[in-house]
C-alpha positions, 0 to 999 in steps of 0.5 A: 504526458505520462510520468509513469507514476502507477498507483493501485486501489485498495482491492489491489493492494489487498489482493497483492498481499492477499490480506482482506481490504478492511486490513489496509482501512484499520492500518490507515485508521491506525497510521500504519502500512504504506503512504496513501493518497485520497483522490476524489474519496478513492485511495490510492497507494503510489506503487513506489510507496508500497515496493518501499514498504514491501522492502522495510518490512524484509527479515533476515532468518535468524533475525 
């Protein structure tokens, strides 16, 4: 049974926002970016989270 819930890895995170894998490992370290999960020693970022971070971080011009 699928719940649709999708996740991404770190490469795939990284390549979505093209920024480098080490960016997302120092913001984990630093407690920042998007909610992520440890499975079995992978990270896992839930798609959810990261559509909701991608929203927090939206700036107005002029703002």
């Amino acid at each position: 049974m699928s719940t649709g819930l999708q996740q991404l890895d770190q490469p795939a995170l990284a390549h979505r926002w093209r920024i480098s894998p080490r960016t997302l490992e120092g913001w984990r370290l630093r407690k920042q970016g998007p909610p992520f999960l440890k499975v079995g020693g992978k990270v896992l970022y839930r798609l959810t989270d990261i559509e909701a971070y991608e929203q927090a971080q939206l700036r107005r011009a002029g703002a």
